[in-house]
Every structure is written in structure tokens, then in C-alpha cells.
Backbone as CSV, one residue per row, in Angstrom:
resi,resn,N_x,N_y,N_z,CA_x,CA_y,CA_z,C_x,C_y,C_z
1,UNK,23.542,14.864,-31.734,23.311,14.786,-30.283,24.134,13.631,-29.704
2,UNK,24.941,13.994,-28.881,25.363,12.693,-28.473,25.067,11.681,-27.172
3,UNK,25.621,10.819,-26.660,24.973,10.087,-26.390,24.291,10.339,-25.044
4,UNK,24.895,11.109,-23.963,24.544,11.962,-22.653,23.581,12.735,-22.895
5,UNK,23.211,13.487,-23.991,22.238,14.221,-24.207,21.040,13.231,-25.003
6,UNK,20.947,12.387,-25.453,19.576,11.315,-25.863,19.433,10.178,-24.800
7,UNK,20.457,9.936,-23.714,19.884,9.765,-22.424,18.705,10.586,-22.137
8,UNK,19.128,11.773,-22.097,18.760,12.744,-20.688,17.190,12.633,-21.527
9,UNK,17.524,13.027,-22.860,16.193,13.288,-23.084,15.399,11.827,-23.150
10,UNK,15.807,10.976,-23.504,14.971,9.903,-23.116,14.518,9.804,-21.283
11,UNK,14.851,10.315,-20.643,14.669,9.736,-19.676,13.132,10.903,-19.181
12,UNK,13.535,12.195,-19.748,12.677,13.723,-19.595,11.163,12.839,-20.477
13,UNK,11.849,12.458,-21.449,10.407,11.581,-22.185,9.206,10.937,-21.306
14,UNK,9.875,9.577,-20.588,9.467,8.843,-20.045,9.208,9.255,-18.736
15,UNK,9.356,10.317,-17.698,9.026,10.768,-16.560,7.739,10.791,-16.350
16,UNK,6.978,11.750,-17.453,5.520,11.509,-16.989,5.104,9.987,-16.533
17,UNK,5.461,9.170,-17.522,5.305,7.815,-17.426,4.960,6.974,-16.488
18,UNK,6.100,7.453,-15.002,6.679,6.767,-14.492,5.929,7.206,-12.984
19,UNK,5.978,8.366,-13.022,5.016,8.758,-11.955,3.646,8.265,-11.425
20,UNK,3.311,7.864,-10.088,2.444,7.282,-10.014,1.152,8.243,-9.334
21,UNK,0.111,7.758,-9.705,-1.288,8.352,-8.846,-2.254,8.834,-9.997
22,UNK,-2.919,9.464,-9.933,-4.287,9.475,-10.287,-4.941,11.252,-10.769
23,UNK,-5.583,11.472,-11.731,-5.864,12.626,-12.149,-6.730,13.155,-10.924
24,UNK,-6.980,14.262,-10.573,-8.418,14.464,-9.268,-8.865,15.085,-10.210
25,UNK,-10.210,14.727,-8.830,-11.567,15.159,-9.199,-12.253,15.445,-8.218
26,UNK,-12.994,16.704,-8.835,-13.792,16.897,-7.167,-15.099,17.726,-7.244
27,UNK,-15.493,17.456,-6.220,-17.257,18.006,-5.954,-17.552,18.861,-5.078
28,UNK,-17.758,20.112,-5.462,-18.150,20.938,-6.969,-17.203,20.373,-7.831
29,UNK,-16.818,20.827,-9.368,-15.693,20.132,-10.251,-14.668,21.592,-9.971
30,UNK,-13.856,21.587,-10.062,-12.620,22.561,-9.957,-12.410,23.576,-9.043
31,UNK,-12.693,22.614,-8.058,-12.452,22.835,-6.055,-11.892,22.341,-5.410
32,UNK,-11.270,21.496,-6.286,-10.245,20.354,-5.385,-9.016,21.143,-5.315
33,UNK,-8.025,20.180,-4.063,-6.623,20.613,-3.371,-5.521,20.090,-4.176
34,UNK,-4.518,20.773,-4.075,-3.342,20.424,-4.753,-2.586,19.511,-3.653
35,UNK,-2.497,18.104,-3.564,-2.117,17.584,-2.492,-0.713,16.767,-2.499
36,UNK,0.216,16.238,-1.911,1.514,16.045,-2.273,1.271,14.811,-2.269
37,UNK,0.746,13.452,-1.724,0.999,12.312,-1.919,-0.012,11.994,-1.450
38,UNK,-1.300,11.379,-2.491,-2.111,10.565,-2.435,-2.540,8.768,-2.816
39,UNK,-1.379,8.678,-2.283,-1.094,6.974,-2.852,-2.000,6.247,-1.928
40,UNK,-2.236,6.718,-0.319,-3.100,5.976,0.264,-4.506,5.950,-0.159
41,UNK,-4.885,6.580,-0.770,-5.839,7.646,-1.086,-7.004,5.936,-1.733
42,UNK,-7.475,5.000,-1.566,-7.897,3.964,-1.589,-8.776,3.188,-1.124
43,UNK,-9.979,2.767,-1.647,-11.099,1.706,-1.110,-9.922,0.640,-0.666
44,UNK,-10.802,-0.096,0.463,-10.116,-1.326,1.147,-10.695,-2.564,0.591
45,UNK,-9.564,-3.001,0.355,-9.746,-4.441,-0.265,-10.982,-4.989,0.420
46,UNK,-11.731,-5.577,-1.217,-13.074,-6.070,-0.849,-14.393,-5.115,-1.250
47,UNK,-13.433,-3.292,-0.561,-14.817,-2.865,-1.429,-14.799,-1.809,-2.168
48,UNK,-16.094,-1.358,-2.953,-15.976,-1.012,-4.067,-16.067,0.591,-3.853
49,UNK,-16.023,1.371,-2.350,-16.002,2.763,-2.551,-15.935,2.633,-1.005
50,UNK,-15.804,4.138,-0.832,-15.182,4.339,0.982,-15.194,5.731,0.697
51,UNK,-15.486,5.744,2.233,-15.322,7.592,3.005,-14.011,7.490,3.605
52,UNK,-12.836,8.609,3.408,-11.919,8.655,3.853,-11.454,10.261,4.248
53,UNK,-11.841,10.434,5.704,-12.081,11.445,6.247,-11.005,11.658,6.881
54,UNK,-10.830,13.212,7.118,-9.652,13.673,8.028,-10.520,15.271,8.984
55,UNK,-10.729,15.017,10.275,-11.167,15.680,11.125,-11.427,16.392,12.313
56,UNK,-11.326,17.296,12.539,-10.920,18.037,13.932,-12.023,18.578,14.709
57,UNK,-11.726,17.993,15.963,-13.344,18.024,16.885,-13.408,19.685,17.626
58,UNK,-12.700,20.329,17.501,-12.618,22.429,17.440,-12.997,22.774,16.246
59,UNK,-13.326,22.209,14.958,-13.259,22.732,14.044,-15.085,22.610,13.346
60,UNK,-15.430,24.166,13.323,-17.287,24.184,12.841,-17.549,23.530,12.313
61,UNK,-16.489,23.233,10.811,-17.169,22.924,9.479,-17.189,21.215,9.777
62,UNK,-16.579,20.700,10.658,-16.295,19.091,11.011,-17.679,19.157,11.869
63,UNK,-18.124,20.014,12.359,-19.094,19.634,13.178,-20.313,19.578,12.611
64,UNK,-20.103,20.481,11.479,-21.293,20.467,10.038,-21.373,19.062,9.910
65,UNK,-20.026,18.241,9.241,-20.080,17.176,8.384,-20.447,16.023,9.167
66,UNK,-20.085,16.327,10.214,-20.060,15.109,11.326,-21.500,14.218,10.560
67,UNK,-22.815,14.451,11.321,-23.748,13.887,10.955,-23.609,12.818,9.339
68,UNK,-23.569,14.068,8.577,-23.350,14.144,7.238,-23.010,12.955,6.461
69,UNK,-21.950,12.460,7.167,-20.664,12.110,6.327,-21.288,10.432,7.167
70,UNK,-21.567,10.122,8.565,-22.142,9.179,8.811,-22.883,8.213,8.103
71,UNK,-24.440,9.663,8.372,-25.680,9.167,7.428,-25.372,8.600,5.903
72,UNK,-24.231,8.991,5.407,-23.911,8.810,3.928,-23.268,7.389,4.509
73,UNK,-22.635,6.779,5.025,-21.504,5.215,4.884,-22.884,4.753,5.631
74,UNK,-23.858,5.129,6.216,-24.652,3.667,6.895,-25.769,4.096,5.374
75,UNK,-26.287,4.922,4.866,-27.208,4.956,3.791,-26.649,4.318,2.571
76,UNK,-25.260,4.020,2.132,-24.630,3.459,1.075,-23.884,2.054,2.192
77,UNK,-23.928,2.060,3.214,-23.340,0.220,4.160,-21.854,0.312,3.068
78,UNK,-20.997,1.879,3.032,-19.373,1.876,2.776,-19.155,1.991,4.131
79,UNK,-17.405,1.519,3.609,-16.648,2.116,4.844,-16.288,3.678,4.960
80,UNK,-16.130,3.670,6.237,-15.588,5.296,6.496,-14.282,5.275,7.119
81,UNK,-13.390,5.686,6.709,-12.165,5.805,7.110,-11.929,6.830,7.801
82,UNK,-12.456,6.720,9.037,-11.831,8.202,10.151,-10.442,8.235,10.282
83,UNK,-10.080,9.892,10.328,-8.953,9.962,10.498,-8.624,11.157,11.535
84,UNK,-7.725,11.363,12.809,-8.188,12.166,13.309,-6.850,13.351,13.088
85,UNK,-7.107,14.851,12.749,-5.812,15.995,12.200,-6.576,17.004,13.224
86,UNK,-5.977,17.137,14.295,-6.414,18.569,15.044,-5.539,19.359,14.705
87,UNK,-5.734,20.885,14.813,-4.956,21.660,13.908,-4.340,22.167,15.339
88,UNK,-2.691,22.715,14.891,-1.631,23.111,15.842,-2.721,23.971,16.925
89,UNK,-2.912,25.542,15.610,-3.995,26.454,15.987,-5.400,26.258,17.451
90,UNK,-5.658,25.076,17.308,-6.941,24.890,18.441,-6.534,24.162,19.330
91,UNK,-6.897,24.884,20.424,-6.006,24.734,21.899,-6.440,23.228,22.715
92,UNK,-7.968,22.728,22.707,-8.412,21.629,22.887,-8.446,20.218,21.833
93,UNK,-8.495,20.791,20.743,-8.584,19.288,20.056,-7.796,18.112,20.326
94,UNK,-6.345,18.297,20.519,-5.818,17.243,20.567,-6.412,16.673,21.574
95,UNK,-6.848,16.943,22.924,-6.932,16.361,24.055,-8.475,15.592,23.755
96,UNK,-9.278,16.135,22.786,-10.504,15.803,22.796,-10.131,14.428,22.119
97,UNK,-9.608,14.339,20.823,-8.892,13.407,19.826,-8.466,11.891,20.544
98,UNK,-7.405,12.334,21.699,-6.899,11.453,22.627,-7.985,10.429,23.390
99,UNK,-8.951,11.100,24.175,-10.528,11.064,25.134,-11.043,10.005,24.266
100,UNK,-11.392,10.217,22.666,-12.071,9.800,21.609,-11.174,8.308,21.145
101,UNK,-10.200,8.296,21.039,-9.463,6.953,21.275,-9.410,6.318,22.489
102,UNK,-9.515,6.983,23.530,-9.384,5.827,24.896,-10.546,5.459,24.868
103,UNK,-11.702,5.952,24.421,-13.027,5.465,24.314,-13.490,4.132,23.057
104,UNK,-12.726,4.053,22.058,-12.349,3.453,21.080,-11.780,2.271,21.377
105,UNK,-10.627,2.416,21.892,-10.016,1.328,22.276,-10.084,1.049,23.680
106,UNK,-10.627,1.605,24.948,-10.875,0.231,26.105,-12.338,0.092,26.225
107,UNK,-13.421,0.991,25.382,-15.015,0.477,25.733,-15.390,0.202,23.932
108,UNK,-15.666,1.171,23.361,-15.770,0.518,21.816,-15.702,1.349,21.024
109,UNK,-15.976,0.713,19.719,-15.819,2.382,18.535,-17.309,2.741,18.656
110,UNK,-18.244,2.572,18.792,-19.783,3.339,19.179,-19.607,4.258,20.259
111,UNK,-18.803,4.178,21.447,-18.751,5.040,22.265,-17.642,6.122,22.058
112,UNK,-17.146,5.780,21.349,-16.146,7.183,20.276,-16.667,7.826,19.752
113,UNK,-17.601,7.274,18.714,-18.348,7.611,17.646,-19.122,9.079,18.657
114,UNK,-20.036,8.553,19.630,-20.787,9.309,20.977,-19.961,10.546,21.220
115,UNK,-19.035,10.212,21.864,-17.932,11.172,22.410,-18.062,12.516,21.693
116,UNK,-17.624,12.193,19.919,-17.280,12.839,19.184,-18.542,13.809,18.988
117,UNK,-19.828,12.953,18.372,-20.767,13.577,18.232,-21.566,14.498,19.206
118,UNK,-20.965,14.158,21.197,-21.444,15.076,21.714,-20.419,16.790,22.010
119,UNK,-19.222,16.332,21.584,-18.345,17.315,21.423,-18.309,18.630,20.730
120,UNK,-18.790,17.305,19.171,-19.467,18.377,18.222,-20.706,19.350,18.547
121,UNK,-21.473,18.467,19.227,-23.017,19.243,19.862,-22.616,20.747,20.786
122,UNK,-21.227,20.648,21.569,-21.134,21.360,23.068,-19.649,21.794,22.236
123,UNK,-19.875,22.103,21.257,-18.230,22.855,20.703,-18.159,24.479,20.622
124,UNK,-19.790,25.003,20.598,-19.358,26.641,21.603,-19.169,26.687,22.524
125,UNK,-19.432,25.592,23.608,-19.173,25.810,24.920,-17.788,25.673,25.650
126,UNK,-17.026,24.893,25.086,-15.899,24.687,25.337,-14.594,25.555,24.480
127,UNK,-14.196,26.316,25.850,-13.149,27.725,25.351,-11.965,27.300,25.605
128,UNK,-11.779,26.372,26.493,-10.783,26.170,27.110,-10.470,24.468,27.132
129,UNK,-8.938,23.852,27.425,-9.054,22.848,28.002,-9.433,22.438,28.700
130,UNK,-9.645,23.551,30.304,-10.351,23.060,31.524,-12.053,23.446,30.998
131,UNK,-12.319,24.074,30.162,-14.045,23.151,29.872,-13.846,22.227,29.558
132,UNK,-13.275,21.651,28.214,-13.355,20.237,27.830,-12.892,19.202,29.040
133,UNK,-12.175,19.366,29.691,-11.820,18.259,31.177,-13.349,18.391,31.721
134,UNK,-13.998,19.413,32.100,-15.249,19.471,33.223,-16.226,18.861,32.016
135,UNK,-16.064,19.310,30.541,-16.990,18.419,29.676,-17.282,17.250,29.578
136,UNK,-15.860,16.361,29.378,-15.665,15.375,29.130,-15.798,14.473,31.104
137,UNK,-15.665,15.021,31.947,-15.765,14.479,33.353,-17.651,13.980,33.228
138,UNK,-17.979,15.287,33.037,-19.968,15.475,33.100,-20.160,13.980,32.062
139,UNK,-19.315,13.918,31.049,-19.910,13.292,29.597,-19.549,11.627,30.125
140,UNK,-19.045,11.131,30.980,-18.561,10.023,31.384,-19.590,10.063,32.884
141,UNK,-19.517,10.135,33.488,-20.834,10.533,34.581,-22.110,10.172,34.121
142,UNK,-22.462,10.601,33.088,-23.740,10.641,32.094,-24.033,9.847,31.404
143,UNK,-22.756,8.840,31.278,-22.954,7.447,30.300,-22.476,6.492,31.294
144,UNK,-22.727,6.623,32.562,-22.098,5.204,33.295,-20.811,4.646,33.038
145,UNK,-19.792,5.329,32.857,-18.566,5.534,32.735,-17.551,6.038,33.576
146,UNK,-16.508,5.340,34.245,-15.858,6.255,35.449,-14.525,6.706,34.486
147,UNK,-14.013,7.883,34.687,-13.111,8.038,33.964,-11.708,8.433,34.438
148,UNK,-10.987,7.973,34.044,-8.974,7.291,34.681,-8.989,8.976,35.004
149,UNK,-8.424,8.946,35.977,-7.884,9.545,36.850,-6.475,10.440,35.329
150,UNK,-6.059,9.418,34.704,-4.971,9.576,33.610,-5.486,9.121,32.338
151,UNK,-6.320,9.976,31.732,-6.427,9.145,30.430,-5.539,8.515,29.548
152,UNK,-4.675,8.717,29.055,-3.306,8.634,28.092,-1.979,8.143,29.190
153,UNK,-2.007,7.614,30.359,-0.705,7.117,31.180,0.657,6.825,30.396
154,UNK,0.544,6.273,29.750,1.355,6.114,28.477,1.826,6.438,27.233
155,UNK,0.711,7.120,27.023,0.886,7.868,25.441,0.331,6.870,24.346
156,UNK,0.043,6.120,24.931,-0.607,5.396,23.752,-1.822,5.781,22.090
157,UNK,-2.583,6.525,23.494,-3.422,7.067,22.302,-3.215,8.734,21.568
158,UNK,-2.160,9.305,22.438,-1.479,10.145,21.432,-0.640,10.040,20.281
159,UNK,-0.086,8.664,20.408,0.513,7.804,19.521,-0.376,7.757,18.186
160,UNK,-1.304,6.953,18.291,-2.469,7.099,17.849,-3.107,8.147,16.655
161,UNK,-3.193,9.338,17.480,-3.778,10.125,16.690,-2.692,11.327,15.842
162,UNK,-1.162,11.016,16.804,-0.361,11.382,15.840,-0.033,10.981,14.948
163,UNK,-0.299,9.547,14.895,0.146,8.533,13.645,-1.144,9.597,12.485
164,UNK,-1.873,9.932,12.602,-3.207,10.172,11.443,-2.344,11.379,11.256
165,UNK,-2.279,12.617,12.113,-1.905,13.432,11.849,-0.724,13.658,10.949
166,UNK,0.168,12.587,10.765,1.378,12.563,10.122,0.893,12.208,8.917
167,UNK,-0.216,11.221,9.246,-0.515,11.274,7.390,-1.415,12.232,6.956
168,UNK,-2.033,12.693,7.519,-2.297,13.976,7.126,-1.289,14.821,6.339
169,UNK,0.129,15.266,7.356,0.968,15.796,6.522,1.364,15.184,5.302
170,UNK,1.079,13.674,4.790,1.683,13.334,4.102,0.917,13.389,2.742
171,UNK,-0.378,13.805,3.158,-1.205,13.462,2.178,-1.086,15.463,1.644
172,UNK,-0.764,16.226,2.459,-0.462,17.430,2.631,-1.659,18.768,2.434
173,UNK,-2.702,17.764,3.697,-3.859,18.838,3.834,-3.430,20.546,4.499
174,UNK,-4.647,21.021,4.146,-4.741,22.515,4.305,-6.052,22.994,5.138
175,UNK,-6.707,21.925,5.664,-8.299,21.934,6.205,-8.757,21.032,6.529
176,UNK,-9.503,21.190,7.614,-10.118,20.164,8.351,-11.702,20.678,7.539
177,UNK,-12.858,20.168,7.424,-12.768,18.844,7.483,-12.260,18.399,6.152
178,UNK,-11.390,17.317,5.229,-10.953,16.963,4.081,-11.616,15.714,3.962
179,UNK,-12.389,15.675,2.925,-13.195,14.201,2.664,-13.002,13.907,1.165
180,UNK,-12.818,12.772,1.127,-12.333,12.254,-0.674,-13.548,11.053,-0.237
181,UNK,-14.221,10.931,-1.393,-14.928,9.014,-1.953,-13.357,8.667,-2.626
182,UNK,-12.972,7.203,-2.057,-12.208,6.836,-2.756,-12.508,5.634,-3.249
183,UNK,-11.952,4.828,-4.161,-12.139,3.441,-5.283,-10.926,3.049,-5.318
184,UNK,-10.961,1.646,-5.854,-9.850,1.107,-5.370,-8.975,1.937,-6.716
185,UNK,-9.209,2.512,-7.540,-7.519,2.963,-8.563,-8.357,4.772,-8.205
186,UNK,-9.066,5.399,-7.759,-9.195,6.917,-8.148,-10.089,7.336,-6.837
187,UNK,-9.806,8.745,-6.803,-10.516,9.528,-5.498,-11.395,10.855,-5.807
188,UNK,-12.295,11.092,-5.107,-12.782,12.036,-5.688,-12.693,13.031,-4.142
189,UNK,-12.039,14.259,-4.401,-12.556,15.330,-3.027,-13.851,15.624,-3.151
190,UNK,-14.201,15.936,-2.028,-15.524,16.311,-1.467,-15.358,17.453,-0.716
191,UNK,-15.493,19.034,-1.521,-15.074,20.080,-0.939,-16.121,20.847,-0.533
192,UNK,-17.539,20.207,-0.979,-19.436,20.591,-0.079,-20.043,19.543,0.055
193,UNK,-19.499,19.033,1.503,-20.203,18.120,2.065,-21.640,17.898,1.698
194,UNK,-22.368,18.886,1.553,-23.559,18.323,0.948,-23.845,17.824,-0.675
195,UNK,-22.848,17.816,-1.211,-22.823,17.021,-2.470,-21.954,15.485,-2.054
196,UNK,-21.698,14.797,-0.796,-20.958,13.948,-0.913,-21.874,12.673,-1.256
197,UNK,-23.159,12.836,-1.294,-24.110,11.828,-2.030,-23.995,11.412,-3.203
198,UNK,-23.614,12.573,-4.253,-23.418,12.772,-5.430,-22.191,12.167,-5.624
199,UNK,-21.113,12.387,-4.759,-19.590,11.944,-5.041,-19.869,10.419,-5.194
200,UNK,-20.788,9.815,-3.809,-20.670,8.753,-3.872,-21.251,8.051,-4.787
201,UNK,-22.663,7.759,-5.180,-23.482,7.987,-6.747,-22.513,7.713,-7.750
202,UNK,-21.686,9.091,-7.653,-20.852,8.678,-9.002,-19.739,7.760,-9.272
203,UNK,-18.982,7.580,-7.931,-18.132,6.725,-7.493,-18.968,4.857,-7.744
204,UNK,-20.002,4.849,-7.463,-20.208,3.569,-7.513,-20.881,3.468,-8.919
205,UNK,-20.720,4.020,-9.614,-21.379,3.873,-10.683,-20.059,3.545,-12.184
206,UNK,-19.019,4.195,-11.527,-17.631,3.771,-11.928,-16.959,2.319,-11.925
207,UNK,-17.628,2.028,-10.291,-16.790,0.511,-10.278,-18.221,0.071,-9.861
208,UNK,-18.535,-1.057,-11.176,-19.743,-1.481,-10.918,-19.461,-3.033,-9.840
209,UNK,-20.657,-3.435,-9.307,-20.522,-4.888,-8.449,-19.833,-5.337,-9.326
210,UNK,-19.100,-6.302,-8.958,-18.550,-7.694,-10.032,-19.321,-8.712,-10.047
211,UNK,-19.321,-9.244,-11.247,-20.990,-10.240,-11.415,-20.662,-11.379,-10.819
212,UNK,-21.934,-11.873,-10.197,-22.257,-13.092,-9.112,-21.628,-14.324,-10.487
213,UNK,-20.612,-15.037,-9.787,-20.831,-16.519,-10.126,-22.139,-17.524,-9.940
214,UNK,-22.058,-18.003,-10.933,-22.987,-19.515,-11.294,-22.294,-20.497,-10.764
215,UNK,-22.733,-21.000,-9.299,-22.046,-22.136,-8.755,-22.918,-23.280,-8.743
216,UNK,-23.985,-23.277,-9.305,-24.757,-24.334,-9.591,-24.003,-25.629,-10.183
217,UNK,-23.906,-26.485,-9.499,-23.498,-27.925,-10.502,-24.950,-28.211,-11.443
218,UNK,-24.241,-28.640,-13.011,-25.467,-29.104,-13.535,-25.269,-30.356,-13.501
219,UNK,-26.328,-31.196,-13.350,-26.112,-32.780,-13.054,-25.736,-33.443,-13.812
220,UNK,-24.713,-34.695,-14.103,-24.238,-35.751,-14.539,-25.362,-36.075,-16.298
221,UNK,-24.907,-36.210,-17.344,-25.662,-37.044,-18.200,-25.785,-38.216,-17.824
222,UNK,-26.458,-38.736,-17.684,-26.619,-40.576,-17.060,-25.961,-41.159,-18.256
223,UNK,-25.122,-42.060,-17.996,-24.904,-43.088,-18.889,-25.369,-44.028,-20.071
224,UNK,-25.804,-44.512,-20.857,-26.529,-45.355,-21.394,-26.087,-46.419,-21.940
């Protein structure tokens, strides 16, 4: 063999090697997505498991999880990593998505949080963009809220939620709603929201607390 050919194959050797990311796993077990780049795919420094959601406010099964996926990060005090992917397909989401960030960023993330969850509540009712405008007009009226004449003047918060959407593509979903438990080195999908208790359970049971330091000073031997 000469020497171009025990390159090549050295190099065919070592490829697996070299590649980075993580085996999946998922709940049910062999329901998970074939996804193109999950490198973000990560608890945030500091902690030891996280919800990392991707979700569309037209979409049923998001309106299933909505609650769901909450009650689970305040019943385990993780983070939840919202992310917002309205699909090309549904004629209102983006605009709802947009509404849900101006609410985020000029009153707070609790009144996003609201937004979303009453969207989800009134998501047969709205067929159209001009329901969601007369929705979202009533839904600001109703919370002592006057609402801009221009929500988005700038584009700012389309900015925003296109930035998620791009990682969405990058992460290379196929469905809203997409939920992984992630840890800081591994992720688990969550493809029945009602097992994401279980995901999490098992996730923290992987990366245990790190044990409390002994900062006690013990006192001086006295002299003699």
C-alpha cells in the first residue's frame, strides 16, 4: 500500500473520532428525530438539566404542551429554553410570535408567557390574521394595556423570532412542538409530552448535584 493510500485510510479510521455530539435518546425510546446539528443542544452553565423547547402558537399539539412543559421547569425550578419556529404553512403564527416578543421585551416575560397561553386557549377561534389583530386588540384592552398602533415599527422583534427560527433550521426540525431535557454533555427528545417528567427524572439522576463544600474553618491548635 503506498503511502496516499495509508493516509486515506488512516484518516477513514479516525473520522468517527473526530466528529462531535452525542448518541440520542428519547421518550418513548426509539422515537426520536434524525436531526442535523445538535451542538446547541445544552444545559446552561450552572445547571444541571433544562427544557429546551421549540414552538408554534397555530400549532394543537404546542397548545397541548403549553401547560405541560411549564408545570414541569416550575415543579423541577429548571430552566426552560423557549424557542419560538412558526411553521411557513400557518398563516397567523408569525404575527402572534412577534405580539409575544413585544410583550417580552417592553412590559415583561410574564406577560408573554400570558399572551401565549391565552392564544393557546382562543386557537380555534382564530382563522385568520384579522381574528388574531381583533384577538390580540380585545387581549390588550383586557389587561390594561394600550397597544402601538405598530407593533414591530422596526423589525425588531421579527428579528427576534427569526433568529430562533434559523436555529431551528439548524438544529433541522420537522415539528412543532420539539422538546429535548438537555445536560450539560447529552439530550434527551421528548416525543410524548406526557412522559417529559420521566425525561426529566432521568436526566437528573445522570448528573447528580455536585457535593456541598466544607467551608468550616477548624480552629487554630493553641500553642503551648
Amino acid at each position: 500500500m503506498n503511502r496516499i493510500a495509508l493516509y486515506a485510510a488512516s484518516l477513514f479510521i479516525a473520522l468517527p473520532l473526530c466528529v462531535p455530539g452525542f448518541a440520542q435518546t428519547s421518550v418513548p425510546p426509539n422515537t426520536g428525530t434524525a436531526f442535523k446539528d445538535t451542538s446547541m443542544l445544552r444545559a446552561p452553565a450552572g445547571s444541571r438539566v433544562a427544557i429546551f423547547e421549540f414552538e408554534d402558537l397555530e400549532c394543537p399539539a404546542c397548545a397541548h404542551a403549553f401547560p405541560i412543559v411549564r408545570a414541569a421547569a416550575e415543579h423541577y425550578k429548571i430552566p426552560l429554553l423557549h424557542h419560538d419556529f412558526p411553521l411557513r404553512m400557518h398563516i397567523w403564527s408569525l404575527d402572534a410570535a412577534i405580539t409575544a416578543r413585544y410583550l417580552q421585551d417592553k412590559v415583561s416575560f410574564q406577560a408573554a408567557e400570558d399572551y401565549r397561553r391565552a392564544v393557546f386557549a382562543s386557537q380555534t377561534a382564530i382563522a385568520s390574521k384579522e381574528d388574531l389583530q381583533n384577538f390580540t386588540r380585545r387581549y390588550f384592552q383586557s389587561h390594561g394595556q394600550a397597544m402601538p398602533f405598530v407593533i414591530d415599527p422596526t423589525g425588531q422583534f421579527a428579528r427576534e423570532v427569526h433568529a430562533d427560527y434559523e436555529l431551528g433550521e439548524r438544529v433541522g426540525l420537522t415539528q412543532t412542538p420539539t422538546i429535548f431535557v438537555v445536560m450539560p454533555k447529552r439530550w434527551i427528545q421528548v416525543t410524548d409530552v406526557n412522559q417529559l417528567y420521566q425525561a426529566i427524572d432521568t436526566a437528573l439522576a445522570e448528573t447528580p448535584a455536585p457535593a456541598a463544600h466544607n467551608n468550616v474553618r477548624r480552629p487554630a491548635k493553641a500553642k503551648r
